[in-house]
Each structure stands twice: as structure tokens, then as C-alpha cells.
PDB file as gemmi writes it, atoms N, CA and C in Angstrom:
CRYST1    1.000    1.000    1.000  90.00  90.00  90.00 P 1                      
ATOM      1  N   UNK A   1       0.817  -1.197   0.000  1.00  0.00           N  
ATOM      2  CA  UNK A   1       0.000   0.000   0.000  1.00  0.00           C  
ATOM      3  C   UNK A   1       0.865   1.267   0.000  1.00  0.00           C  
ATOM      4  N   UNK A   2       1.906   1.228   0.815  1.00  0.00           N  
ATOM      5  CA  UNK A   2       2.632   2.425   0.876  1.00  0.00           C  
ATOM      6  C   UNK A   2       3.600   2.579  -0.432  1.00  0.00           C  
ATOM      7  N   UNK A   3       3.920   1.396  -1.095  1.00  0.00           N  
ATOM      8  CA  UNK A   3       4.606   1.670  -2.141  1.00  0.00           C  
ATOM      9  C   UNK A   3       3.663   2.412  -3.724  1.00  0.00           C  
ATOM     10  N   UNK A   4       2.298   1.370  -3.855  1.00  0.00           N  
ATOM     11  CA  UNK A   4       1.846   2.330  -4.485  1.00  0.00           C  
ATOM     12  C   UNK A   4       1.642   3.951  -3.802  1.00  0.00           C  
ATOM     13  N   UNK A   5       1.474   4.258  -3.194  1.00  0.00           N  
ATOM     14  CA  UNK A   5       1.099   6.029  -2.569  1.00  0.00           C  
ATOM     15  C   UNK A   5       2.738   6.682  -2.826  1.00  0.00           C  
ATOM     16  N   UNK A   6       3.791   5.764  -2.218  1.00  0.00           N  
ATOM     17  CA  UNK A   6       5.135   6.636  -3.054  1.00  0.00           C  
ATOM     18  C   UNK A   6       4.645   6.730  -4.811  1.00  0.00           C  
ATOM     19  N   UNK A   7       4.789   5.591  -4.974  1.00  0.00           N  
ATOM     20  CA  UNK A   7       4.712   5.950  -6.611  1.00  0.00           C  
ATOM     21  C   UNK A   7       3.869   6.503  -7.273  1.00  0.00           C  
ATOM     22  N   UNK A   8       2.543   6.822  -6.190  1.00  0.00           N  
ATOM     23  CA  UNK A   8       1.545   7.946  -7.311  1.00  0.00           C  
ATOM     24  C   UNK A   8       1.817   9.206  -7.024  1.00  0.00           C  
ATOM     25  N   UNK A   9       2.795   9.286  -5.732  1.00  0.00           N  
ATOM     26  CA  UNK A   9       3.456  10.805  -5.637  1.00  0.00           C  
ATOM     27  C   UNK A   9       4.288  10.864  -6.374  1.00  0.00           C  
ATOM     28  N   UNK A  10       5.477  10.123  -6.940  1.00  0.00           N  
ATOM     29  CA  UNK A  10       6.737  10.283  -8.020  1.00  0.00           C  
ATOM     30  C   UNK A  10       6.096  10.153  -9.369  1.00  0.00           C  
ATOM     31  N   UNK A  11       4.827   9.454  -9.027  1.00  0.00           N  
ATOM     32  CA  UNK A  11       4.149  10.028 -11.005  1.00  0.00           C  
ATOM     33  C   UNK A  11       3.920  11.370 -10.880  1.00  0.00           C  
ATOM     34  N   UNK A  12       3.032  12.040 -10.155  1.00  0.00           N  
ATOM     35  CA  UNK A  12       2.228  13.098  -9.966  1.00  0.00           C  
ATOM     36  C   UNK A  12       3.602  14.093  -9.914  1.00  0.00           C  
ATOM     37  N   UNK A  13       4.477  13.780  -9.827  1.00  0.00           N  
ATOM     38  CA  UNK A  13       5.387  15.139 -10.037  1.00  0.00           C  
ATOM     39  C   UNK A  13       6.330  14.808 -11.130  1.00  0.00           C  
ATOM     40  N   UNK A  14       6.195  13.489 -11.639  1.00  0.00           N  
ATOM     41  CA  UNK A  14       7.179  13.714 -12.780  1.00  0.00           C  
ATOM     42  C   UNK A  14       6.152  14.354 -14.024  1.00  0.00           C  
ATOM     43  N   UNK A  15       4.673  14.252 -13.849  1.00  0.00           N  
ATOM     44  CA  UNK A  15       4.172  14.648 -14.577  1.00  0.00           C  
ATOM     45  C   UNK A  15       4.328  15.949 -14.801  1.00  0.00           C  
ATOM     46  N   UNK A  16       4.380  16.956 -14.072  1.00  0.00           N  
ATOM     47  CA  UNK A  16       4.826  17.768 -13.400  1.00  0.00           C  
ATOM     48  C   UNK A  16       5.670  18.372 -14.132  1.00  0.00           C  
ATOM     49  N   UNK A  17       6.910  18.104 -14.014  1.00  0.00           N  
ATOM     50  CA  UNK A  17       8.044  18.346 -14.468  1.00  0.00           C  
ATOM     51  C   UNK A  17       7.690  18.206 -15.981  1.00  0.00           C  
ATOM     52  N   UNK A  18       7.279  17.359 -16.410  1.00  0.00           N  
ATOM     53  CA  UNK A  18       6.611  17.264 -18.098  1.00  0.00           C  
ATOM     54  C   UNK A  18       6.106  18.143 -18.482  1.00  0.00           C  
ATOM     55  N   UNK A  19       5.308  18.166 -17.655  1.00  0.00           N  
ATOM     56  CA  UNK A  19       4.340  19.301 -18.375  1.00  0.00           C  
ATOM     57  C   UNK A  19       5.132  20.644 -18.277  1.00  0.00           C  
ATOM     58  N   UNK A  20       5.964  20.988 -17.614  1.00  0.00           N  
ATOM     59  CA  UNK A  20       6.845  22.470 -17.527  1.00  0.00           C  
ATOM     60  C   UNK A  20       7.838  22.255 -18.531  1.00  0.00           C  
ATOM     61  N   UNK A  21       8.343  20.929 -19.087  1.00  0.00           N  
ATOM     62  CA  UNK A  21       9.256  20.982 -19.747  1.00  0.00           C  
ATOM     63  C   UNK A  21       8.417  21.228 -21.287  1.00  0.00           C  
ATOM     64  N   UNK A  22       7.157  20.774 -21.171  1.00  0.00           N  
ATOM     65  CA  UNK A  22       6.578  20.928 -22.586  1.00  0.00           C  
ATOM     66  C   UNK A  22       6.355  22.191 -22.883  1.00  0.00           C  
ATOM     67  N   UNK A  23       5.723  22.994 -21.749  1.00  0.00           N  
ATOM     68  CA  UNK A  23       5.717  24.644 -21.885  1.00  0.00           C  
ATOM     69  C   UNK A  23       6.855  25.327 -22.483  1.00  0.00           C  
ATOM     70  N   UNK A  24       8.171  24.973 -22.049  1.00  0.00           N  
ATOM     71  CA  UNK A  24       9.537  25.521 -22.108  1.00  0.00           C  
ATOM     72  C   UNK A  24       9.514  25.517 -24.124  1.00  0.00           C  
ATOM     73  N   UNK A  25       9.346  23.963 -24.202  1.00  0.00           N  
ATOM     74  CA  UNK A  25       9.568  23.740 -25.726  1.00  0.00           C  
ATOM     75  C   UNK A  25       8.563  24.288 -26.604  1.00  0.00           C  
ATOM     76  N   UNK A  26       7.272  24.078 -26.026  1.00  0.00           N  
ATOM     77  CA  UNK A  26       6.082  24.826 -27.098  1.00  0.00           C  
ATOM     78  C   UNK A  26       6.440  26.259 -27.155  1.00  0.00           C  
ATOM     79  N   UNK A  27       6.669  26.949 -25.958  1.00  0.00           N  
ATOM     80  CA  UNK A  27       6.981  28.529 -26.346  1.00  0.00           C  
ATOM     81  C   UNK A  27       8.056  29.160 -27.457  1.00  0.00           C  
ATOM     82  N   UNK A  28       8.457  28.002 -27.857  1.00  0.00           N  
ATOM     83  CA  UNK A  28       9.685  28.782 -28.371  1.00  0.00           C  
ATOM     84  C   UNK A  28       8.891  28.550 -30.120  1.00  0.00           C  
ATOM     85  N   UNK A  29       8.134  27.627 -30.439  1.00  0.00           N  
ATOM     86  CA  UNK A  29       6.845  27.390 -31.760  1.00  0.00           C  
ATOM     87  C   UNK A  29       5.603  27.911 -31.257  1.00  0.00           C  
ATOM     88  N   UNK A  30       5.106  28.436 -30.160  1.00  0.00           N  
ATOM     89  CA  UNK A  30       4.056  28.640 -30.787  1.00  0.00           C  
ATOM     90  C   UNK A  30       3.767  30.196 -30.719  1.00  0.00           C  
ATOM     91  N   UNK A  31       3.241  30.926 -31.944  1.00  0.00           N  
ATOM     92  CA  UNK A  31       3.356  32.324 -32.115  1.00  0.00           C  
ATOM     93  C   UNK A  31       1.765  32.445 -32.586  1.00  0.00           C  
ATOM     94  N   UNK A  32       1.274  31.712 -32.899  1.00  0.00           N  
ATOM     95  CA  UNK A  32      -0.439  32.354 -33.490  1.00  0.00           C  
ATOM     96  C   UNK A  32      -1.392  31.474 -32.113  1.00  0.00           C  
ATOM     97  N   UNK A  33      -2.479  32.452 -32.193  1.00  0.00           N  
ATOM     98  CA  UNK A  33      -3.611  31.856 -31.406  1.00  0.00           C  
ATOM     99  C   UNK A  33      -4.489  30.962 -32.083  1.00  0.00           C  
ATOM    100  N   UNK A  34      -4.089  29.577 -32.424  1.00  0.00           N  
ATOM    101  CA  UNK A  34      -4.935  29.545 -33.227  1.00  0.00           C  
ATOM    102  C   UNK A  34      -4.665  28.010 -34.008  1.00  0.00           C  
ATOM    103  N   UNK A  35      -5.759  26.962 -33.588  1.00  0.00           N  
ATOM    104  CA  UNK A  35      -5.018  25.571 -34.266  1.00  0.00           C  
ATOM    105  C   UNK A  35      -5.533  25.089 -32.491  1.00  0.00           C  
ATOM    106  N   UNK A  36      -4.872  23.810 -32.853  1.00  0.00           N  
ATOM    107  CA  UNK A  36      -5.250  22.648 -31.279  1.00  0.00           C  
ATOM    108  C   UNK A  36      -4.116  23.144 -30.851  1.00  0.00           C  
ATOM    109  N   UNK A  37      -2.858  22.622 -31.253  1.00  0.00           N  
ATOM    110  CA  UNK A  37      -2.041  23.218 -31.151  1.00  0.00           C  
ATOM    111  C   UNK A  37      -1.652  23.229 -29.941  1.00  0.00           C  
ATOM    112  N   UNK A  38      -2.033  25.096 -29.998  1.00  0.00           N  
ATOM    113  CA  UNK A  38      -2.207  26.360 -29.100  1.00  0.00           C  
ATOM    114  C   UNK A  38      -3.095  26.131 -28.059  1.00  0.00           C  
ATOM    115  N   UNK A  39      -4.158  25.062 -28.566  1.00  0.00           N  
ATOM    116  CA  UNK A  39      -5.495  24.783 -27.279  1.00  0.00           C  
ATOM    117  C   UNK A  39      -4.901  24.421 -26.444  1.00  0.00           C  
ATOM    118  N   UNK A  40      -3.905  23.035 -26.461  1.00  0.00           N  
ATOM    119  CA  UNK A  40      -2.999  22.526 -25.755  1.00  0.00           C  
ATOM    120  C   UNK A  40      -1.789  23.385 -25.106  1.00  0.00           C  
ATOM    121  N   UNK A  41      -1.074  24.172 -25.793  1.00  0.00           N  
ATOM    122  CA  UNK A  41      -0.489  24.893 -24.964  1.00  0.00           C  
ATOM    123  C   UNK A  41      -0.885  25.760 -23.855  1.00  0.00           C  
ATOM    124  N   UNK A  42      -2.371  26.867 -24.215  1.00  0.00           N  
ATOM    125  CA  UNK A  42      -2.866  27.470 -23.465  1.00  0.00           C  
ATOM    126  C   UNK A  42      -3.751  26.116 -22.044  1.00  0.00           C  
ATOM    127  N   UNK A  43      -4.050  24.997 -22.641  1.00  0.00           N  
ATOM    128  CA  UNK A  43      -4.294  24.461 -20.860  1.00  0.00           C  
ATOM    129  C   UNK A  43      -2.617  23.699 -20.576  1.00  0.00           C  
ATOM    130  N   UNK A  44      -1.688  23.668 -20.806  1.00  0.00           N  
ATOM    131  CA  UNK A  44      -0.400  23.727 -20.140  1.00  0.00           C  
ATOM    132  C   UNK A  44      -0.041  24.988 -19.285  1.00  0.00           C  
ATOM    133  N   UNK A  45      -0.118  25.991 -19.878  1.00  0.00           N  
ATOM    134  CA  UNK A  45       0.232  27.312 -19.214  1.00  0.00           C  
ATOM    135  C   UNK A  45      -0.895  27.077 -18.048  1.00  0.00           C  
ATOM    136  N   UNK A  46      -1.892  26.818 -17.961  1.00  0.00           N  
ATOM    137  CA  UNK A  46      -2.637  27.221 -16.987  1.00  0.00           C  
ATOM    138  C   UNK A  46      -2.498  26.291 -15.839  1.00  0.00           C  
ATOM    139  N   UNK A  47      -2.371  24.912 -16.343  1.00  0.00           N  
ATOM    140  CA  UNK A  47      -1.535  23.824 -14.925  1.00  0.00           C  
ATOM    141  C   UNK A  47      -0.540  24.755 -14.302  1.00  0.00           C  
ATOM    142  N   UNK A  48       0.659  25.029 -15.130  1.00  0.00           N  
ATOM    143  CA  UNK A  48       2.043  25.027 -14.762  1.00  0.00           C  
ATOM    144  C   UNK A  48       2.133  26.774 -14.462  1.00  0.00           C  
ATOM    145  N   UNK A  49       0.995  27.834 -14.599  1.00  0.00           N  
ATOM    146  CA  UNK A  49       1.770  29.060 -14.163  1.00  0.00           C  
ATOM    147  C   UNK A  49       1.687  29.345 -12.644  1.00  0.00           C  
ATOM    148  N   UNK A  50       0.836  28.333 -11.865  1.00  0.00           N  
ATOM    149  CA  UNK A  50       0.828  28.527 -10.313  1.00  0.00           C  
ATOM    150  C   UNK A  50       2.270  28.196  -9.905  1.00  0.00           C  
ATOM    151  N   UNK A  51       3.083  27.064 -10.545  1.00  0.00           N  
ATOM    152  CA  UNK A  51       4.196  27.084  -9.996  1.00  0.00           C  
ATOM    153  C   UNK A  51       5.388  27.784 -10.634  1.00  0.00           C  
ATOM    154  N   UNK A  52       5.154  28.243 -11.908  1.00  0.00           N  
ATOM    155  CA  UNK A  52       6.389  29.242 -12.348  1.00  0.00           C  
ATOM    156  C   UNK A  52       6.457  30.746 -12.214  1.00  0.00           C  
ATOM    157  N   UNK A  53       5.233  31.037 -11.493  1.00  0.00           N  
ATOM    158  CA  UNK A  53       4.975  32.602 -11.289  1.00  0.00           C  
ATOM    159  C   UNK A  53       5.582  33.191  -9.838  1.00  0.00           C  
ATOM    160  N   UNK A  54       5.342  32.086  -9.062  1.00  0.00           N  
ATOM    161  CA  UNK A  54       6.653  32.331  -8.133  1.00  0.00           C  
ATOM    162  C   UNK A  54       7.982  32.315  -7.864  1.00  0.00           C  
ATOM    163  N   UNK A  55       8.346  31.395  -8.963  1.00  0.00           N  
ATOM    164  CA  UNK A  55      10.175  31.577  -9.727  1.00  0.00           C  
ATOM    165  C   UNK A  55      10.680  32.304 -10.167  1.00  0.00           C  
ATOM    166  N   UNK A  56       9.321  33.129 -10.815  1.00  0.00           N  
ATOM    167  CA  UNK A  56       9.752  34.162 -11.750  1.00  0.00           C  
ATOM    168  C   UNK A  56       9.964  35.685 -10.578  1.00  0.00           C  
ATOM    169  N   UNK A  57       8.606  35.914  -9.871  1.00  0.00           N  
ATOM    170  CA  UNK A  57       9.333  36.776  -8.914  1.00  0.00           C  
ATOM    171  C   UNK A  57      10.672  36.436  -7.739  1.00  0.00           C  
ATOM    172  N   UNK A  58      11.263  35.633  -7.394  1.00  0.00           N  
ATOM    173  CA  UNK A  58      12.270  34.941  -6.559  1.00  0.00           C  
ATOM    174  C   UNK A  58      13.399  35.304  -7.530  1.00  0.00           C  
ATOM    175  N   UNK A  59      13.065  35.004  -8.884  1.00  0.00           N  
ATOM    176  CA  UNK A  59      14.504  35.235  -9.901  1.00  0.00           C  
ATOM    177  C   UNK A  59      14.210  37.059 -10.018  1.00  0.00           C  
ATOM    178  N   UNK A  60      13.327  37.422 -10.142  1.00  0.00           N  
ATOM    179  CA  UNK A  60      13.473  39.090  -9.938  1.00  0.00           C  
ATOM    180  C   UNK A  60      13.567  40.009  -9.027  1.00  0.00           C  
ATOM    181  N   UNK A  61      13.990  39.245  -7.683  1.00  0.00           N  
ATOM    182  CA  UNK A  61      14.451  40.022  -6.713  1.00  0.00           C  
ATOM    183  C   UNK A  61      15.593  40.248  -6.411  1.00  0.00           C  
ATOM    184  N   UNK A  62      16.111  38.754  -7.478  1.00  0.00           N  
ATOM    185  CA  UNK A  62      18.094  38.668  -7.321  1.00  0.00           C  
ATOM    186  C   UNK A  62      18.294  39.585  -8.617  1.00  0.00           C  
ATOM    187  N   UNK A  63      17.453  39.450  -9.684  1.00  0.00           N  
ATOM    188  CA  UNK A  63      17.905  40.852 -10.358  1.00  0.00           C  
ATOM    189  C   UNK A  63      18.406  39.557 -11.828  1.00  0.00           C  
ATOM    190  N   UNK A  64      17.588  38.620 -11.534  1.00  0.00           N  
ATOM    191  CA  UNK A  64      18.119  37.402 -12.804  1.00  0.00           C  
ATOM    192  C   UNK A  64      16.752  37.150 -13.963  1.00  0.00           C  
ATOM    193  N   UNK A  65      16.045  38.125 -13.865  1.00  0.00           N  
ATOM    194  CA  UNK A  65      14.625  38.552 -14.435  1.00  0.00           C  
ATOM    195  C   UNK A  65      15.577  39.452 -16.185  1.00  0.00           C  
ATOM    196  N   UNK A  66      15.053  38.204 -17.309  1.00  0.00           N  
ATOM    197  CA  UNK A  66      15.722  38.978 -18.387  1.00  0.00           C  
ATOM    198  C   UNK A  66      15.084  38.395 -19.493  1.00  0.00           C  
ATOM    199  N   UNK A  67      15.713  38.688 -20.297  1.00  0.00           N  
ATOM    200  CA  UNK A  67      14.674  37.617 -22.077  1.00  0.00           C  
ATOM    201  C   UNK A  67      15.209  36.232 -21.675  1.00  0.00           C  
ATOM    202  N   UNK A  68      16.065  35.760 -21.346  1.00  0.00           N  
ATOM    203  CA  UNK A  68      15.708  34.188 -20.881  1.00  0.00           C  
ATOM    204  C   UNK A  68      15.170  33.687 -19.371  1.00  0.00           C  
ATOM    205  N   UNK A  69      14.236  33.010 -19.838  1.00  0.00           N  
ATOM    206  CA  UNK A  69      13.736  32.572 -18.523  1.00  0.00           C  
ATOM    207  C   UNK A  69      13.778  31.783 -17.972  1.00  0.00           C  
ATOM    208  N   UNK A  70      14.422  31.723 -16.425  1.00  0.00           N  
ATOM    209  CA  UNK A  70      15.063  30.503 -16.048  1.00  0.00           C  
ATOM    210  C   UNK A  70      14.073  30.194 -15.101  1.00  0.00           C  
ATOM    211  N   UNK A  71      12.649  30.314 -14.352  1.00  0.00           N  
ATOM    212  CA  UNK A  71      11.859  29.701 -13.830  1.00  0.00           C  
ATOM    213  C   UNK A  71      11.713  28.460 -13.645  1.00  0.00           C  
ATOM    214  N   UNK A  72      11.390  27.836 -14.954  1.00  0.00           N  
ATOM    215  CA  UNK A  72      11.270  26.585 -15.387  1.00  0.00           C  
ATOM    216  C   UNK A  72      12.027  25.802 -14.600  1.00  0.00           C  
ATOM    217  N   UNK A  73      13.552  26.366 -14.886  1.00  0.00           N  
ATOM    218  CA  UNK A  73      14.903  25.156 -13.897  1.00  0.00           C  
ATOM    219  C   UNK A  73      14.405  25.024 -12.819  1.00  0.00           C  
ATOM    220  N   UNK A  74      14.335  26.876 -12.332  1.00  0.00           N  
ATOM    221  CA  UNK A  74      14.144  26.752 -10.833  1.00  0.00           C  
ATOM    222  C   UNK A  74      12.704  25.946 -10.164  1.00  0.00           C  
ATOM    223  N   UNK A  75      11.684  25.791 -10.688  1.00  0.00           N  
ATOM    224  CA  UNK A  75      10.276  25.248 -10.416  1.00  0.00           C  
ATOM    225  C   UNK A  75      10.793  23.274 -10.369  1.00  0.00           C  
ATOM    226  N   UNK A  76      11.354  23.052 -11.619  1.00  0.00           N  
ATOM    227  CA  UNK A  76      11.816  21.765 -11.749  1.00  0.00           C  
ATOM    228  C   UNK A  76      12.702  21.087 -10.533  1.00  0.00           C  
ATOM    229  N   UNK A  77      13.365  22.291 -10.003  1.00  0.00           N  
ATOM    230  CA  UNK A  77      14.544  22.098  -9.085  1.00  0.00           C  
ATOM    231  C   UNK A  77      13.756  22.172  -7.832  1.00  0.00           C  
ATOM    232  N   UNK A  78      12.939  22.536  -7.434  1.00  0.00           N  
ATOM    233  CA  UNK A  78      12.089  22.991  -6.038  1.00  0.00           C  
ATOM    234  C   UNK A  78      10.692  22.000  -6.260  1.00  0.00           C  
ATOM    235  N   UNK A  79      10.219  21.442  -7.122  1.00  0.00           N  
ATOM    236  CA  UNK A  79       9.601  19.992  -7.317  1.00  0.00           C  
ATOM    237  C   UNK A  79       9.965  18.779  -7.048  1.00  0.00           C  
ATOM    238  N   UNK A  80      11.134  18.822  -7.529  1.00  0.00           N  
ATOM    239  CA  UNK A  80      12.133  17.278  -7.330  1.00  0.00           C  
ATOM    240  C   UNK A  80      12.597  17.626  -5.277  1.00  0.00           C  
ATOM    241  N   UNK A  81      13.161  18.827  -5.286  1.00  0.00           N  
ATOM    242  CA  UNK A  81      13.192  18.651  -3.633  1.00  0.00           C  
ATOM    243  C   UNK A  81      12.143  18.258  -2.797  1.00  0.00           C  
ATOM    244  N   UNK A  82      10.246  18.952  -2.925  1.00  0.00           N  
ATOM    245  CA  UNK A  82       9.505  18.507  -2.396  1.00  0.00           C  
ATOM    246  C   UNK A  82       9.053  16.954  -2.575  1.00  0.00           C  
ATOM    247  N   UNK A  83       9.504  16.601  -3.622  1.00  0.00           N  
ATOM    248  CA  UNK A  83       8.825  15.536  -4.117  1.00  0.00           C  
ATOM    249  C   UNK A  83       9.964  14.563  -2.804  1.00  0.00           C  
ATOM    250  N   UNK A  84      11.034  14.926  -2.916  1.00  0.00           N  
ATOM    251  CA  UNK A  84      11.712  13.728  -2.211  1.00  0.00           C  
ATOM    252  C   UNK A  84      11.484  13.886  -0.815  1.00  0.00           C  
ATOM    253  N   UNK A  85      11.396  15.444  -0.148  1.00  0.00           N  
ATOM    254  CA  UNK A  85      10.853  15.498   0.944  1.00  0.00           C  
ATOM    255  C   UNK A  85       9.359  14.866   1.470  1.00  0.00           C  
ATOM    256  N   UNK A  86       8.512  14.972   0.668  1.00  0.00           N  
ATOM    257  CA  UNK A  86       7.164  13.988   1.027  1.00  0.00           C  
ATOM    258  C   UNK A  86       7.520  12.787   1.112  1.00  0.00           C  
ATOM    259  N   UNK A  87       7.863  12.316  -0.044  1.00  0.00           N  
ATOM    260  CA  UNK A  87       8.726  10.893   0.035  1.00  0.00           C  
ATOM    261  C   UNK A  87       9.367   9.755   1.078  1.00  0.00           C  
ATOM    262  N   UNK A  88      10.018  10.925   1.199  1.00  0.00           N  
ATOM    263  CA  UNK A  88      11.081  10.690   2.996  1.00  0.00           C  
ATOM    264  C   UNK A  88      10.125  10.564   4.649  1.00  0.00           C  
ATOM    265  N   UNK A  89       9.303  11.405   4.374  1.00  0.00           N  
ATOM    266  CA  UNK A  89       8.593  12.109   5.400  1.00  0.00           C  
ATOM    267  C   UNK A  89       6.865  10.481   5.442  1.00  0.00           C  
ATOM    268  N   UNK A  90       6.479  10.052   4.422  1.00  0.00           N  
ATOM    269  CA  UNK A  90       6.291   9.271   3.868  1.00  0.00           C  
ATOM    270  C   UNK A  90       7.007   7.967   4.659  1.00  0.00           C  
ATOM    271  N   UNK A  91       8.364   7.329   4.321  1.00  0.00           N  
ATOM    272  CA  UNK A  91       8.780   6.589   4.595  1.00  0.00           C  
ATOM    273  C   UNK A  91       9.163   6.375   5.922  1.00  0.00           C  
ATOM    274  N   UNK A  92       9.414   7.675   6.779  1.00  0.00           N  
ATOM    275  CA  UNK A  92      10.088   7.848   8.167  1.00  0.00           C  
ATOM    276  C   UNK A  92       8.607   7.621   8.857  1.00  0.00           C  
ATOM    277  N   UNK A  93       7.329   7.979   8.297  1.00  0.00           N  
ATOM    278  CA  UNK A  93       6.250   7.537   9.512  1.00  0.00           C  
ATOM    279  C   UNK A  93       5.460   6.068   9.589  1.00  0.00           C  
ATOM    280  N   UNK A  94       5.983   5.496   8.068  1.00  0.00           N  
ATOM    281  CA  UNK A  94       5.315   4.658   8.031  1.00  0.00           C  
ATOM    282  C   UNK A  94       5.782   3.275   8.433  1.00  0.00           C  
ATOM    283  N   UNK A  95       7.353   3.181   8.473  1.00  0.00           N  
ATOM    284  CA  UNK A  95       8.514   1.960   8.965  1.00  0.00           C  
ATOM    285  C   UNK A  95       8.875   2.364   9.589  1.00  0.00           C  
TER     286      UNK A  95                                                      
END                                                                             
């Protein structure tokens, strides 16, 4: 039991991480509103901007706010930490 509940938490955030990495790549193709496409990109943006909108101000207080946007890393990088912290936290109450 506890192993499936780890592993639907390490799906649920690698999905996660997918889906931010797909944002990263669609932005750089998609320029018209218009096609599925774009349908698909616009419900990606809307999963993934609760967690990159706070990267983005954290990277603009150090003054790292510019035409490339490094959110993405940082969201990817602060996912994989929680993810292993539940994980852990997870394993330490249950054995």
C-alpha cells in the first residue's frame, strides 16, 4: 500500500516536471492563437503558471529577471526537492 502512494506521488510530479518541460519547448513554436495546437499549450500554461509565477518573482528580486527565462529550472529544481521530501517524510512515519 505504501509503495503504491510513493509511486503515485513520483508520477504526480514527474508529470509535473513534463508538463513544464513541454511549456519551455512549445513557447519557443508557438506564435499564433490559433489551431489545437495552441489549445494545448494554453491548458499547459494554466496547470504550470501557479508554480512558475513564483520563480519568476524569486529570480526578480536577485535581479536574474531577463529575455531568458530561467523559472522553469528553478520550479523543476524545487519539485524534485519537495517531491523527495514527502517521500522521505512518507517513509520515516510509516517503517
Amino acid at each position: 500500500m505504501i509503495y503504491v502512494l510513493i509511486n503515485a506521488i513520483n508520477t504526480f510530479f514527474q508529470i509535473l516536471v513534463y508538463l513544464i518541460l513541454a511549456r519551455a519547448v512549445l513557447s519557443w513554436f508557438i506564435r499564433a492563437p490559433y489551431g489545437s495546437v495552441y489549445k494545448i499549450y494554453v491548458m499547459i500554461m494554466q496547470i504550470t503558471e501557479p508554480m512558475l509565477a513564483p520563480c519568476r518573482n524569486i529570480l526578480a528580486r536577485f535581479g536574474l529577471a531577463g529575455t531568458i527565462d530561467f523559472s522553469p529550472i528553478l520550479a523543476i529544481i524545487g519539485l524534485s526537492v519537495i517531491n523527495s521530501i514527502l517521500v522521505n517524510i512518507i517513509r520515516i512515519f510509516i517503517f
